[in-house]
matplotlib code that plots the C-alpha trace (Angstrom):
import matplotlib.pyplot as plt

x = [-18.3, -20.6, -22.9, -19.6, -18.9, -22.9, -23.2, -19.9, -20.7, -24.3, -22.7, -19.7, -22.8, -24.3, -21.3, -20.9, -24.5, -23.7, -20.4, -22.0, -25.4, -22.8, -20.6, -23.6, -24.6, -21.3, -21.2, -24.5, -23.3, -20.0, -22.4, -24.3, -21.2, -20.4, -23.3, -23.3, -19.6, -20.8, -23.1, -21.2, -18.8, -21.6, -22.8, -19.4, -19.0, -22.5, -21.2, -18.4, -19.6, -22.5, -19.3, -19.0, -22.7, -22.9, -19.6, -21.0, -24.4, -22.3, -20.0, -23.1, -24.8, -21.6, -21.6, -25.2, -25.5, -23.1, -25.8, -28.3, -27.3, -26.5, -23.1, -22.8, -24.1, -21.1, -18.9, -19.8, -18.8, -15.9, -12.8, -12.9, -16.1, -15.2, -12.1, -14.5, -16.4, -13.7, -12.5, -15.8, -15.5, -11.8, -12.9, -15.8, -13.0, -10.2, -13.3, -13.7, -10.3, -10.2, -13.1, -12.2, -11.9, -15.5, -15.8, -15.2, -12.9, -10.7, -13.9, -13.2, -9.6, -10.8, -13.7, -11.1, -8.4, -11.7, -12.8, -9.9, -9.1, -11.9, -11.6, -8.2, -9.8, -12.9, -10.1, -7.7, -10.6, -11.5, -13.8, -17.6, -18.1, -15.2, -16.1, -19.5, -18.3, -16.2, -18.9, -21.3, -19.1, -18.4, -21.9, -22.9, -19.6, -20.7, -24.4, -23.4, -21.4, -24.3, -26.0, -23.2, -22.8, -26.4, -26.1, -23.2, -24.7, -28.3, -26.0, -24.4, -27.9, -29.1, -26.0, -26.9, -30.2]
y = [72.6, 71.2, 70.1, 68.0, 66.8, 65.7, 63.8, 62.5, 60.8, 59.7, 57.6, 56.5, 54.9, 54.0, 51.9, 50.2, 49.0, 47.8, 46.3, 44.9, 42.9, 41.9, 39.7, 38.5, 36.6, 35.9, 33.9, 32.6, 30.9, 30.0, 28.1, 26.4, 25.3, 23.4, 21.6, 20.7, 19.5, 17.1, 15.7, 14.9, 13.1, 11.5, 10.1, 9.5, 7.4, 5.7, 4.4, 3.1, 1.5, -0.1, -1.7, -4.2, -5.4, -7.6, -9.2, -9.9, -11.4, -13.8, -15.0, -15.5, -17.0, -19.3, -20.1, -20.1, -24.2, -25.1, -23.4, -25.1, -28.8, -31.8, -32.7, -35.5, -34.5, -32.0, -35.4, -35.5, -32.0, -30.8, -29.3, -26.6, -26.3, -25.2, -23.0, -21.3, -20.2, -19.2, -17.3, -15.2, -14.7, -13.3, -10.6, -9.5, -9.5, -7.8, -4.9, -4.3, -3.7, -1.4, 1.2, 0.4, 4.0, 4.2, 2.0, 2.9, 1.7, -0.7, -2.8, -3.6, -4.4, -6.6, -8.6, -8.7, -10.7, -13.0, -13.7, -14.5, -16.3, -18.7, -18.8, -20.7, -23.3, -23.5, -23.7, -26.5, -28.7, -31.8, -33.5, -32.5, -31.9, -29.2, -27.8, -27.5, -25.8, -23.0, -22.9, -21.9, -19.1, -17.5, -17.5, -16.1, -13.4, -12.4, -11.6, -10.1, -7.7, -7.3, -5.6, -3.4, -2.4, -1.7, 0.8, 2.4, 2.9, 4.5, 7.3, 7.8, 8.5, 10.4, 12.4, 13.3, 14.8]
z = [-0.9, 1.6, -0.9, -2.0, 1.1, 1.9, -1.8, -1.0, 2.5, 1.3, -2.3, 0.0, 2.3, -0.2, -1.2, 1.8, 2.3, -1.6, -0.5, 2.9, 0.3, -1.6, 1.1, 2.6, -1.1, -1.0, 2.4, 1.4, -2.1, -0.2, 2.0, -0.4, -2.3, 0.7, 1.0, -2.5, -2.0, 0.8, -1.2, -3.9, -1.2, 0.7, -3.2, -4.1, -0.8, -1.1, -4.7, -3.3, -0.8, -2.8, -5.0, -2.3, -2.5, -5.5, -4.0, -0.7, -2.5, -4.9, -1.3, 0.8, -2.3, -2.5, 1.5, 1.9, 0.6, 4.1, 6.0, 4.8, 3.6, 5.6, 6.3, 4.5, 1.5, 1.1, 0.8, -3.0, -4.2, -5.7, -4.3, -7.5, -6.3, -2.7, -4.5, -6.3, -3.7, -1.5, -4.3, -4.8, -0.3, -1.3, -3.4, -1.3, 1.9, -0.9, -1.6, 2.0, 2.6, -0.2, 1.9, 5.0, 5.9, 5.4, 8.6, 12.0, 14.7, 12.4, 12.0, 8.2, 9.4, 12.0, 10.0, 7.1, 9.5, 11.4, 8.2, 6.4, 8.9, 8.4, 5.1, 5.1, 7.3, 5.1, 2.1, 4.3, 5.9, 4.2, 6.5, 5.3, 9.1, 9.2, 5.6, 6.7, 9.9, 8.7, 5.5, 8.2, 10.0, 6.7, 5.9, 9.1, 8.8, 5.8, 7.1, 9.8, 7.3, 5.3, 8.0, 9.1, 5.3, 5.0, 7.9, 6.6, 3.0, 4.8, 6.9, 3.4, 2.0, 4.4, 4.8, 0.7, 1.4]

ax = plt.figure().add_subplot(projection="3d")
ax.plot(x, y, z, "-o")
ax.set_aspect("equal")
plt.show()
């Protein structure tokens, strides 16, 4: 019966140094499967955020002419033309609302209201002095942006490697 009782106790610690291997692979795969999981967010989130990038090229492509051209010879241009424009700001502003939680302290909140905000005077001036005024703020909003969106899309990145 001792015999028994020896083989016994040996197979039952055998079966707990099994049981004991097998949570540790456990906890390590549990592991991994969260870091694969926050890379999949951080990539998700990068995507996202890289949505707003064509938007914010065609508004400072659109603004960039009242940072560059006289006054006076924004008297000639259309007022579809100036709509058009403002439109293609709006939808950058409407996409940055959209992932604002991807910025921190209310900053897309914030820009969103400042720019805006000088948007409708850009849309409401019609002096080529004033149009070129809130033309430049917008175009120098929107680069500002583009650096704080760069930022944000690099700690994405990095957070996926």
């Amino acid at each position: 019966m001792d015999v028994l009782t020896v083989i016994g106790s040996i197979a039952s610690i055998i079966g707990a140094l099994w049981a004991w291997k097998q949570a540790v692979d456990a906890s390590g795969s549990a592991t991994k499967a969260e870091e694969i999981k926050s890379q999949i967010i951080n990539q998700r989130k990068t995507s996202e955020l890289s949505e707003i990038k064509p938007l914010l090229e065609q508004s400072l492509t659109a603004m960039r002419r009242y940072s560059t051209r006289m006054a006076a010879s924004i008297i000639g241009d259309e007022p579809t033309s100036k709509e058009d424009e403002a439109e293609k700001v709006q939808a950058c502003l409407n996409k940055i609302m959209e992932y604002s939680e991807y910025f921190q302290d209310d900053f897309a909140s914030q820009f969103y209201e400042t720019a805006h905000d000088s948007l409708q005077k850009f849309l409401n001036s019609t002096m080529p002095e004033e149009v070129k005024k809130y033309g430049m703020d917008l175009h120098k909003q929107m680069v500002d942006f583009s650096s704080v969106l760069r930022k944000q899309i690099n700690e994405k990145r990095e957070g996926t490697v």
